[in-house]
TORKOL-4160 file (C-alpha; in steps of 0.2 Angstrom, whole numbers, padded with zeros to 4 digits, m for minus):
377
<pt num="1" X="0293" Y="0592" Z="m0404"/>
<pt num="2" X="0285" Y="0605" Z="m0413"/>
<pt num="3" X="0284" Y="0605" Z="m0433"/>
<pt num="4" X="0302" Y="0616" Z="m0440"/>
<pt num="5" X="0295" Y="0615" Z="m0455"/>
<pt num="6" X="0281" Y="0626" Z="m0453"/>
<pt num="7" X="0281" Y="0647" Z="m0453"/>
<pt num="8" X="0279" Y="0646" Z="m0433"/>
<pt num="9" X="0290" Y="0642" Z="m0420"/>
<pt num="10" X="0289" Y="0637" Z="m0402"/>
<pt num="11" X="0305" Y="0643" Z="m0393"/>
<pt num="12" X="0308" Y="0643" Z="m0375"/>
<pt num="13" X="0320" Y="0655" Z="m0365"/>
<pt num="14" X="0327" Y="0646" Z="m0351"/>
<pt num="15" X="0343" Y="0655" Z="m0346"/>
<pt num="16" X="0350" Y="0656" Z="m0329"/>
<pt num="17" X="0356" Y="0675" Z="m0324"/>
<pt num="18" X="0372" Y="0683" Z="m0329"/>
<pt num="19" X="0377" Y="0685" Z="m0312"/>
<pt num="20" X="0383" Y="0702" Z="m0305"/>
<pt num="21" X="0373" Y="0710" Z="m0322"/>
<pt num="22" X="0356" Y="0704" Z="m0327"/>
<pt num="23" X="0344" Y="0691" Z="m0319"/>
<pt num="24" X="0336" Y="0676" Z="m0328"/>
<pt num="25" X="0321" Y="0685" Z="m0329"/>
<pt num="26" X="0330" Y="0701" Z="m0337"/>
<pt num="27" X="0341" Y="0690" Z="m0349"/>
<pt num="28" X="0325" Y="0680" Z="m0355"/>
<pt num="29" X="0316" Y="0695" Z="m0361"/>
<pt num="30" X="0331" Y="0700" Z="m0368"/>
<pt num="31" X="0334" Y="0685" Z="m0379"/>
<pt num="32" X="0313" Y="0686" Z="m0381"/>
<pt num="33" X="0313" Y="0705" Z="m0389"/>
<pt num="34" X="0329" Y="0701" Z="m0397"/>
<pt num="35" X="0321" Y="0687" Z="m0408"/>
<pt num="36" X="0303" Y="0696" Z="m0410"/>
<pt num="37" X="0312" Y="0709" Z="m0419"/>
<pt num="38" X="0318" Y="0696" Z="m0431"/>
<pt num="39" X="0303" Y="0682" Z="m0431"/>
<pt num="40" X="0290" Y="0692" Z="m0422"/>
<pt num="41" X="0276" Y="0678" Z="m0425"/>
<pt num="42" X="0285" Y="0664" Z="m0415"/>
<pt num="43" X="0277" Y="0658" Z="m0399"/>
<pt num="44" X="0289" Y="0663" Z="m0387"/>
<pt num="45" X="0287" Y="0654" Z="m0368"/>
<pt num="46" X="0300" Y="0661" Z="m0354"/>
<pt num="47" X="0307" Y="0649" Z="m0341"/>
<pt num="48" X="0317" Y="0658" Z="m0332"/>
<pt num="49" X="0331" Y="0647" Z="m0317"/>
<pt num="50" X="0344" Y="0648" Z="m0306"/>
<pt num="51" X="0353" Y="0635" Z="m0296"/>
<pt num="52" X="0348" Y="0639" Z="m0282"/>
<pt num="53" X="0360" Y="0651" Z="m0276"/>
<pt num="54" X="0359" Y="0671" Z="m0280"/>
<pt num="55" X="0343" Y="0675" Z="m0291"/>
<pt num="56" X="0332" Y="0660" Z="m0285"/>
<pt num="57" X="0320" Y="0670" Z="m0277"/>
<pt num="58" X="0317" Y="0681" Z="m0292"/>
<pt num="59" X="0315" Y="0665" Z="m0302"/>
<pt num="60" X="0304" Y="0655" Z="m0292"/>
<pt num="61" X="0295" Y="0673" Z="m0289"/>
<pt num="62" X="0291" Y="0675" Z="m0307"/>
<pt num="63" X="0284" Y="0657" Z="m0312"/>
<pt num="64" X="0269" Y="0663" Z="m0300"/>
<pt num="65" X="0259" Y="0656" Z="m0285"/>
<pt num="66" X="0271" Y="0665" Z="m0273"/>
<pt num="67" X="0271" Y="0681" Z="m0259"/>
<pt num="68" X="0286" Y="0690" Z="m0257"/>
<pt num="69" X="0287" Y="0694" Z="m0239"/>
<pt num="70" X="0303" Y="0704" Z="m0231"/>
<pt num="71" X="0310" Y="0705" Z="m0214"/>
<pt num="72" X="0325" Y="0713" Z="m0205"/>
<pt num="73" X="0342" Y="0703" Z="m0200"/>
<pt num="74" X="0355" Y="0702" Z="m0200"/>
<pt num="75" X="0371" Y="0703" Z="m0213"/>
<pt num="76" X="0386" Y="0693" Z="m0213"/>
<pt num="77" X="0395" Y="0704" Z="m0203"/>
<pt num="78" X="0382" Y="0709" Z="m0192"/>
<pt num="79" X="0373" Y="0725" Z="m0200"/>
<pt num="80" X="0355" Y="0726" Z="m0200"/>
<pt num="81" X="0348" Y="0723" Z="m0219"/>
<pt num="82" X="0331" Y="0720" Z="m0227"/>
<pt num="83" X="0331" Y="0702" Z="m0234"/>
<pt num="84" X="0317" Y="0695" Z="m0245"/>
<pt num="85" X="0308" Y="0678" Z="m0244"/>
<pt num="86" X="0293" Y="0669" Z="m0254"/>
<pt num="87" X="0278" Y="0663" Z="m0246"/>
<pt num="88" X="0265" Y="0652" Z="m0258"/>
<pt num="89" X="0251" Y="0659" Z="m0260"/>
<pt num="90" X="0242" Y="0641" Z="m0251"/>
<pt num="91" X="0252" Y="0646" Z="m0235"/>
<pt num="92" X="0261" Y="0630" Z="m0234"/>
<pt num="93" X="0276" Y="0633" Z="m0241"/>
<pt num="94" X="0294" Y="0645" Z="m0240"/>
<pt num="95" X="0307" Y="0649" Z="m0250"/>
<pt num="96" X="0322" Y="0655" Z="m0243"/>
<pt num="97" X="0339" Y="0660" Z="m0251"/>
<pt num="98" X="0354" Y="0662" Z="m0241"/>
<pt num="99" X="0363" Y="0673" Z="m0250"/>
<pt num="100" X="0350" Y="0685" Z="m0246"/>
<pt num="101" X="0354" Y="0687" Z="m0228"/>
<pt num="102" X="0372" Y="0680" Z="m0230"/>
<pt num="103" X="0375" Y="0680" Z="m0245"/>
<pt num="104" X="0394" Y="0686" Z="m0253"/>
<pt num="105" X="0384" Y="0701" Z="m0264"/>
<pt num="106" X="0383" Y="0710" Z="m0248"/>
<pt num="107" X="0398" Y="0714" Z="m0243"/>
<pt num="108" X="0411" Y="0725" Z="m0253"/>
<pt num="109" X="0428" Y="0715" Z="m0256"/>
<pt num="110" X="0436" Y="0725" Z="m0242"/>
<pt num="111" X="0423" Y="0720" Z="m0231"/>
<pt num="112" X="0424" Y="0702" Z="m0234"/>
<pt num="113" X="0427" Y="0692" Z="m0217"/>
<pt num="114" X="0430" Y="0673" Z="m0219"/>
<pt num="115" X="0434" Y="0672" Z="m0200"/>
<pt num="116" X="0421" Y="0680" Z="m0193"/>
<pt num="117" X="0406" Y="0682" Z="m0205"/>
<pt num="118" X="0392" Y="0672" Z="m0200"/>
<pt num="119" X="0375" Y="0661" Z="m0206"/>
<pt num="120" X="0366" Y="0672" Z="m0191"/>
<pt num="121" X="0354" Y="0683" Z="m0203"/>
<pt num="122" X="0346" Y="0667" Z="m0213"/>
<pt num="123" X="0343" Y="0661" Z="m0197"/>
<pt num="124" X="0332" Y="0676" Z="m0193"/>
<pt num="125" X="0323" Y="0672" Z="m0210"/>
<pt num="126" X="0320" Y="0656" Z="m0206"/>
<pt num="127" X="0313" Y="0661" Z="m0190"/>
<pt num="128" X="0301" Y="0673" Z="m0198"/>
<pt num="129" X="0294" Y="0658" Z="m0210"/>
<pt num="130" X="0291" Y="0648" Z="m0192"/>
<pt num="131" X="0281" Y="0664" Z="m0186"/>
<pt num="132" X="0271" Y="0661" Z="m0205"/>
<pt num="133" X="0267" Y="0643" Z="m0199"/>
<pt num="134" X="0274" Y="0637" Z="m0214"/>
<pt num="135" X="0280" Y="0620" Z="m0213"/>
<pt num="136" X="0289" Y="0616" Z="m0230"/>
<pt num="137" X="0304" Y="0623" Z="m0233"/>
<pt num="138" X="0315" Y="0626" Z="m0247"/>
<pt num="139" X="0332" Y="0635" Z="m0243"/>
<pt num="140" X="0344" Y="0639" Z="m0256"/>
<pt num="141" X="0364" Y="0640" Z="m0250"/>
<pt num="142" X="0372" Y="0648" Z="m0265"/>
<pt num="143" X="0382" Y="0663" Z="m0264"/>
<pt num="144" X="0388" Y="0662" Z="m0246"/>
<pt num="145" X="0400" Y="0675" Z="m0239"/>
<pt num="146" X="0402" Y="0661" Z="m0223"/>
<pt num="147" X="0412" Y="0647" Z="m0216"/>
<pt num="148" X="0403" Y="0645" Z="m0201"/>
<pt num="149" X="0395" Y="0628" Z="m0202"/>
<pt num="150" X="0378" Y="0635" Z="m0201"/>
<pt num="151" X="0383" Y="0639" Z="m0184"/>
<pt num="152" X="0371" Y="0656" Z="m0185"/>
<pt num="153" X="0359" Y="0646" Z="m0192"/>
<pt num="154" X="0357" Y="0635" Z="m0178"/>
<pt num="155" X="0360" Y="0648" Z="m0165"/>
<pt num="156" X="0345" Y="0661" Z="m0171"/>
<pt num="157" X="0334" Y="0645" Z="m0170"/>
<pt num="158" X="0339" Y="0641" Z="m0152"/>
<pt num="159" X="0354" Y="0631" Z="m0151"/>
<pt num="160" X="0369" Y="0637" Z="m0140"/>
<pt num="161" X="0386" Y="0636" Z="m0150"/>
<pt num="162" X="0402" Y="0639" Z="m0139"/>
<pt num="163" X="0419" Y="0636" Z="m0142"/>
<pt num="164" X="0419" Y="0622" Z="m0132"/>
<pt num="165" X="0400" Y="0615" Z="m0135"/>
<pt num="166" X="0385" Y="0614" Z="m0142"/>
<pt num="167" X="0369" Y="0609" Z="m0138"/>
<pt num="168" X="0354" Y="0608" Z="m0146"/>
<pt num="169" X="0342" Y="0605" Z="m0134"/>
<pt num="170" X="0333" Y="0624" Z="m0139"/>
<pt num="171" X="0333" Y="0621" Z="m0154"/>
<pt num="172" X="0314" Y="0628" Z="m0161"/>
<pt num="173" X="0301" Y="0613" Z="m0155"/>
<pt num="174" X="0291" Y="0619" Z="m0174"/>
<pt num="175" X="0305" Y="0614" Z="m0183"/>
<pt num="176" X="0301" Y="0595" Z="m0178"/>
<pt num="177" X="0285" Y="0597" Z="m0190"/>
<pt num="178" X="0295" Y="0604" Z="m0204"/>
<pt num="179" X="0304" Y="0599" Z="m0220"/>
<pt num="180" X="0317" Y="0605" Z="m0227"/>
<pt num="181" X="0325" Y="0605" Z="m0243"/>
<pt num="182" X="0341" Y="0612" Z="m0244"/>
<pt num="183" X="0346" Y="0616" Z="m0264"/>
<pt num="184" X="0362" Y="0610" Z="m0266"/>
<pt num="185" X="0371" Y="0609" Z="m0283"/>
<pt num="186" X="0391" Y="0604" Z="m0275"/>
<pt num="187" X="0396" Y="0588" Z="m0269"/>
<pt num="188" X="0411" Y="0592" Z="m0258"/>
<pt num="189" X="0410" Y="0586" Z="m0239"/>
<pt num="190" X="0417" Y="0596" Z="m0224"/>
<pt num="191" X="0434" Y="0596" Z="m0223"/>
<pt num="192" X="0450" Y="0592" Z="m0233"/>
<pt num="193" X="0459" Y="0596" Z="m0248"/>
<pt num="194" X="0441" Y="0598" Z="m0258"/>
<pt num="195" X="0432" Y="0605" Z="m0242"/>
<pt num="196" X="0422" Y="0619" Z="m0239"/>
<pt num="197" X="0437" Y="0629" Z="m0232"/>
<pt num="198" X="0448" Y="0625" Z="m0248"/>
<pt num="199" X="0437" Y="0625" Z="m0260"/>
<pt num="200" X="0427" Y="0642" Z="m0257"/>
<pt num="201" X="0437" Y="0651" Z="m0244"/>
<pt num="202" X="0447" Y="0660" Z="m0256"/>
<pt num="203" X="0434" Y="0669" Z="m0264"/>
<pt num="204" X="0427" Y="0674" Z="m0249"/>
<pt num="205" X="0442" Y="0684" Z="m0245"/>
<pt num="206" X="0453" Y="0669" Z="m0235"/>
<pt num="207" X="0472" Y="0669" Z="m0239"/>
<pt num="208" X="0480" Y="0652" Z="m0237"/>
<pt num="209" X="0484" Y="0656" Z="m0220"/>
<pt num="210" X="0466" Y="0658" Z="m0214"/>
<pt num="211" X="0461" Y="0643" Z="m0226"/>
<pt num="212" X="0470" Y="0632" Z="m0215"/>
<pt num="213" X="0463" Y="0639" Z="m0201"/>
<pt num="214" X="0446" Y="0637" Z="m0206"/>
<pt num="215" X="0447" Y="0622" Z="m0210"/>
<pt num="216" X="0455" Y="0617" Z="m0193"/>
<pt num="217" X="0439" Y="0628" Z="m0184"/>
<pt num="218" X="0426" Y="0617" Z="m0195"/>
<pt num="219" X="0435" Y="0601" Z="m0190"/>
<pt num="220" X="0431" Y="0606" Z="m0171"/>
<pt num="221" X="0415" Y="0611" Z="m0174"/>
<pt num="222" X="0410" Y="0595" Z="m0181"/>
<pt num="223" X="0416" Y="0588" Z="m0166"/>
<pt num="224" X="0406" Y="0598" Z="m0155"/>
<pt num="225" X="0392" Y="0592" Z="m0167"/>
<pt num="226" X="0394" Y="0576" Z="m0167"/>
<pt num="227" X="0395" Y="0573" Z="m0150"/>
<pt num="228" X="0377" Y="0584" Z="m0146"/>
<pt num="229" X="0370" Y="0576" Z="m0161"/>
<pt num="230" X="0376" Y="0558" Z="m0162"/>
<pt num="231" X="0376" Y="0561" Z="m0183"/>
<pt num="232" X="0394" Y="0564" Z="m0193"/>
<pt num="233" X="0388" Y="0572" Z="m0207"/>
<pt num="234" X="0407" Y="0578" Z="m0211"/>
<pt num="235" X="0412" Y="0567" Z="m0226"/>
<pt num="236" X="0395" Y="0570" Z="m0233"/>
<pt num="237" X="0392" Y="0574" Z="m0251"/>
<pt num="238" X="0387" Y="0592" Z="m0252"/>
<pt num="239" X="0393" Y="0596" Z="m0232"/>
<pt num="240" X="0404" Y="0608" Z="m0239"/>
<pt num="241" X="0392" Y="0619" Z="m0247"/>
<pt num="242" X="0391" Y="0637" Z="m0241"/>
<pt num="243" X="0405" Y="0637" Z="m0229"/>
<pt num="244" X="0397" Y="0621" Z="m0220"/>
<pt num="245" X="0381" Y="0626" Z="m0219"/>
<pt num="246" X="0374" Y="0611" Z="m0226"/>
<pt num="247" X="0382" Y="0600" Z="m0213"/>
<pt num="248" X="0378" Y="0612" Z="m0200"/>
<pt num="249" X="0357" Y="0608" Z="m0205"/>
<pt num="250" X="0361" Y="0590" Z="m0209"/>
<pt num="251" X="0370" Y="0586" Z="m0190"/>
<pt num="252" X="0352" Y="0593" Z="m0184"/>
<pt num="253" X="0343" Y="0582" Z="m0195"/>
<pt num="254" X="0333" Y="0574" Z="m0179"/>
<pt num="255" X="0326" Y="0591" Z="m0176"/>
<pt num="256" X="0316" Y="0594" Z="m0191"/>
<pt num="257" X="0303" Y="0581" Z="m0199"/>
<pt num="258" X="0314" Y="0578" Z="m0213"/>
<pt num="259" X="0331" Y="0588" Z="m0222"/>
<pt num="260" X="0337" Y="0582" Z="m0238"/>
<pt num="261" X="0348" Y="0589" Z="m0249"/>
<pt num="262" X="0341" Y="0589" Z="m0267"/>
<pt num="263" X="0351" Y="0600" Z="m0283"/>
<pt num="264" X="0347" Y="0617" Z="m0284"/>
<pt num="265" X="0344" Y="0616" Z="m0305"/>
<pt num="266" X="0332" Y="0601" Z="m0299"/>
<pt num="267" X="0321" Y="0609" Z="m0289"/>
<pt num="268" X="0321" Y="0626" Z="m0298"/>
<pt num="269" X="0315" Y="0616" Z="m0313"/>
<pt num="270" X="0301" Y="0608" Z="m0303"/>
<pt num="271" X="0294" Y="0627" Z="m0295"/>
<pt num="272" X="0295" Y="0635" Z="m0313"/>
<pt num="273" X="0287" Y="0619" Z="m0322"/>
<pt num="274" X="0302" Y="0616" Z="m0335"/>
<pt num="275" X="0297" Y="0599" Z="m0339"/>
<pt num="276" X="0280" Y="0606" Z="m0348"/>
<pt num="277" X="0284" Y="0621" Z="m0356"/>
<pt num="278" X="0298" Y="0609" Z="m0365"/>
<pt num="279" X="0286" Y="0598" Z="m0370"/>
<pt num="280" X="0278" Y="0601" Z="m0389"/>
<pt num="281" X="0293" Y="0616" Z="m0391"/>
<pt num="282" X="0306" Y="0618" Z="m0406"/>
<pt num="283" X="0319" Y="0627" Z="m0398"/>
<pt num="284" X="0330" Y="0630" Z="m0381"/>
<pt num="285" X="0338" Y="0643" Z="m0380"/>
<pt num="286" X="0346" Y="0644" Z="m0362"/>
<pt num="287" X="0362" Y="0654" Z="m0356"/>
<pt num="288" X="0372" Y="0660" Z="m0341"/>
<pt num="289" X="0386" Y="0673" Z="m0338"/>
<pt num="290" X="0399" Y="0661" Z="m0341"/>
<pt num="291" X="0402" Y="0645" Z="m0351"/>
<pt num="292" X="0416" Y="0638" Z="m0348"/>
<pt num="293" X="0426" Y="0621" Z="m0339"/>
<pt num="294" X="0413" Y="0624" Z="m0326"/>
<pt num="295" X="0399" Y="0620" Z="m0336"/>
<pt num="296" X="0400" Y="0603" Z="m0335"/>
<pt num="297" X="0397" Y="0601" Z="m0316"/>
<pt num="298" X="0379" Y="0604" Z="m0314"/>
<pt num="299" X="0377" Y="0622" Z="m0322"/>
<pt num="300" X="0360" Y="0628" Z="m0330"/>
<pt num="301" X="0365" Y="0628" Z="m0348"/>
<pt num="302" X="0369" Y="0608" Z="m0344"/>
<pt num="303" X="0356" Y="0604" Z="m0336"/>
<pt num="304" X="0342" Y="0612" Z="m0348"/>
<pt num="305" X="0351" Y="0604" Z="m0362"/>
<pt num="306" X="0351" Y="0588" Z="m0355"/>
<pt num="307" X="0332" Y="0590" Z="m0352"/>
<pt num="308" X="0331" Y="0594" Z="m0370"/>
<pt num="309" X="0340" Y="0581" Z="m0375"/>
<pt num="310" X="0329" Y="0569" Z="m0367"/>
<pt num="311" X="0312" Y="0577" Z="m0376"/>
<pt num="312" X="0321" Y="0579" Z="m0394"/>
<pt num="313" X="0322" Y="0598" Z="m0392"/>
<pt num="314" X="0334" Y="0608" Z="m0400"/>
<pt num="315" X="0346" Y="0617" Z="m0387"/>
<pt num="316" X="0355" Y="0636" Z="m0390"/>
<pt num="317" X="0366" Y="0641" Z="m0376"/>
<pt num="318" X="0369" Y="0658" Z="m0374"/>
<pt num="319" X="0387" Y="0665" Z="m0365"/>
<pt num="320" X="0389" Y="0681" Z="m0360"/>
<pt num="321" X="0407" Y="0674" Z="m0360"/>
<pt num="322" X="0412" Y="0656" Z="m0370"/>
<pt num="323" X="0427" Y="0644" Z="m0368"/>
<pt num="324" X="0432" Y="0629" Z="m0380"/>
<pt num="325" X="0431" Y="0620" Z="m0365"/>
<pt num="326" X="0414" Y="0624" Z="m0363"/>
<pt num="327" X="0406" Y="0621" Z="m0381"/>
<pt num="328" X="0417" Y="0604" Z="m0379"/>
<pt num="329" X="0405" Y="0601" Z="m0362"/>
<pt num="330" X="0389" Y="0605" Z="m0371"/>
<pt num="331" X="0393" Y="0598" Z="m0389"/>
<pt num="332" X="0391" Y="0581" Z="m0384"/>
<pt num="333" X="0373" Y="0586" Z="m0381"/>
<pt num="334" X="0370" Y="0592" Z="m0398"/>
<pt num="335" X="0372" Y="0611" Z="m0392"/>
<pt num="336" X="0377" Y="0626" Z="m0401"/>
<pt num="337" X="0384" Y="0639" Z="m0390"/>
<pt num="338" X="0384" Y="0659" Z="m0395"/>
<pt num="339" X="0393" Y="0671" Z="m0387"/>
<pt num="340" X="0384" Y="0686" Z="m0383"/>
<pt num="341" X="0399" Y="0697" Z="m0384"/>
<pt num="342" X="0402" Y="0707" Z="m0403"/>
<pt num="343" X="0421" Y="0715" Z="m0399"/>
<pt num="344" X="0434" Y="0711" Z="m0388"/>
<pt num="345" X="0430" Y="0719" Z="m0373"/>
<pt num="346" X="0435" Y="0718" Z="m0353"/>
<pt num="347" X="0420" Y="0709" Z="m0342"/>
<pt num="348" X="0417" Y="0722" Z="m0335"/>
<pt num="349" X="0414" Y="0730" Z="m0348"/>
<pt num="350" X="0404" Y="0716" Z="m0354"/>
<pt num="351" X="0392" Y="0719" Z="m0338"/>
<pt num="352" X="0391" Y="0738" Z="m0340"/>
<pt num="353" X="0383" Y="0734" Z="m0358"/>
<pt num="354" X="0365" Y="0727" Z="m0350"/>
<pt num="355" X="0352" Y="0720" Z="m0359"/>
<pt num="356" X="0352" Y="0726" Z="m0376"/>
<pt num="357" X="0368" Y="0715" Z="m0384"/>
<pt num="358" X="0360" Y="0699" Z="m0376"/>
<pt num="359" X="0343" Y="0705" Z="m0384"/>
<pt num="360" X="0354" Y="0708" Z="m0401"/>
<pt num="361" X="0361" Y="0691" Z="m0396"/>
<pt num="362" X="0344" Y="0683" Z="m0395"/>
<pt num="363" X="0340" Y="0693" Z="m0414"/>
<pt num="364" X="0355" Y="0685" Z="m0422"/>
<pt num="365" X="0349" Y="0668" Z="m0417"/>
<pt num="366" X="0331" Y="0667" Z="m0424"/>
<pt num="367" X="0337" Y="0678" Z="m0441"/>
<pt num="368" X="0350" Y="0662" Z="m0441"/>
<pt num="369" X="0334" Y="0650" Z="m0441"/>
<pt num="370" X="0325" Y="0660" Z="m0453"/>
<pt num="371" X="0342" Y="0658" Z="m0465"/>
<pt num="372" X="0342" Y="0639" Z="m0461"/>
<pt num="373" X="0321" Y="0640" Z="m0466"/>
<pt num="374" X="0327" Y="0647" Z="m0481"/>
<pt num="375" X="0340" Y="0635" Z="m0488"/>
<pt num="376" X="0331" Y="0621" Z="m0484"/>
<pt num="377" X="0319" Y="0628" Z="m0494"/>
């Protein structure tokens, strides 16, 4: 830990984004000009992160050592888009995010189609990384509009999915030197009560009707899987994730040189190089759109705290919106949470304000630790 007596501080901005507003990267400058215009002499580190779901890529992107390539596919619902992925700038590796191609953000709520959108167009992307030659692969499955079981996925790589089989026996022959790492940050399995169906169709537009029915459509398509695969992934933890993409990629295991599903905060952490910029530093300050009863299964603002904790750091967590539920999650970690809001106000209203009350935010904080510098003087 650095010296807090001293006139200079070493604060790190680790915040994840405020999603549907700003991205990490635009909510750590933020919080950085914020507190130059109270403490302009602080050594100020960013560290931008993401889960691995919306936003990854511009995270991973901005730690450095990565090409951002593009190439056309296709959307959930089957309209050609541009979609983004990273390249390293060694050749060997790819990040890919899902929710690029597939991802929820792509549709308007009135197109929303839980019964038919599809994992088709990160397929396409994952093809185009093949053509690259690139052979390690991190794919991030947050933000899905899908409920396919990766069923796309493994269809634009070769594998023939019908309604009443599957084989597999297309699938890429280059896939067998790859290995994949899927960032995964839930721990639900396929089906059931807490499955991929139950758990995230709703917000992808599915009534109860059509949960029921999804759920019934990935119970059968994991028995097509199983029986071409000779792997049941179903009660898996983390097949659930992304409509059952993750079980989809994990039944075809056998295909590829290795798959493993690792947390999404985790391997985030390890691209932008976390661990280091923590070392030596004063200060935390992390964040994310929401704090709330969420918090406390795997979001950023815990996992950087808990990171701190571990290297004697103080932690600020920064909300654009705060729950008691929340601080109780992160107090236990020795964290004070700050809302970034200043009036009551609507969230989207919140969203509309951009960057300047999280930079206020982050203004309000270091004048608080130039008062605390004071009256421990």
């Amino acid at each position: 830990m650095g010296s807090v007596g001293g006139s200079r501080f070493r604060v790190v901005f680790a915040p994840d984004s405020f999603k549907g507003s700003l991205t990490s990267v635009e909510v750590a400058r933020a919080l950085a000009e914020g507190w130059r215009r109270a403490r302009p002499d602080d050594d100020l580190t960013y560290a931008p992160l993401a889960d691995g779901g919306e936003g990854t890529l511009t995270a991973i992107e901005f730690a450095g050592g990565w090409e951002r390539r593009t190439c056309t596919v296709s959307d959930p619902i089957g309209r050609p888009v541009e979609a983004a992925w990273l390249i390293s700038t060694d050749g060997k590796r790819a990040f890919v995010e899902l929710a690029e191609a597939s991802g929820l953000s792509r549709l308007t709520p009135e197109e929303r189609d839980p019964m038919g959108a599809t994992t088709l167009g990160t397929g396409e992307v994952l093809r185009a990384v093949l053509d690259a030659r690139v052979n390690r692969i991190t794919l991030g499955i947050g933000g899905s509009a899908t409920n396919d079981g990766g069923a796309g996925i493994l269809r634009a790589l070769g594998a023939i999915v019908e309604p009443d089989r599957v084989d597999i026996g297309g699938l890429d022959p280059r896939l067998a030197a790859v290995d994949l790492r899927i960032a995964c940050d839930v721990s639900n399995p396929l089906l059931g009560p807490t499955g991929a169906a139950a758990t995230y169709g709703p917000q992808k537009g599915a009534t109860p009707a059509q949960v029921e029915e999804l759920d019934r459509r990935l119970g059968a398509f994991a028995e097509r899987m199983i029986a071409a695969t000779g792997r049941d992934e179903r009660v898996t933890s983390g097949a659930g994730a992304a409509g059952g993409t993750a079980f989809g990629l994990l039944s075809v295991a056998g295909s590829f040189h290795s798959v493993v599903l690792v947390p999404g905060l985790d391997l985030v952490a390890e691209e932008t190089d976390l661990a280091s910029k923590l070392d030596g530093a004063d200060l935390v300050v992390t964040g994310e759109g929401r704090i709330d009863a969420q918090t406390a299964f795997g979001k950023t603002a815990l996992g950087v705290a808990q990171r701190a904790r571990e290297r004697g750091v103080t932690c600020i967590a920064v909300g654009g919106g705060v729950e008691p539920d929340g601080i109780a999650v992160l107090h236990p970690l020795g964290v004070t949470v700050v809302p970034v809001v200043e009036r009551p106000q609507s969230i989207a209203e919140a969203m509309a304000g951009g960057s300047e009350p999280v930079a206020r935010c982050g203004e309000r904080i270091a004048r608080l630790i130039d008062l605390g510098a004071a009256l421990r003087r």
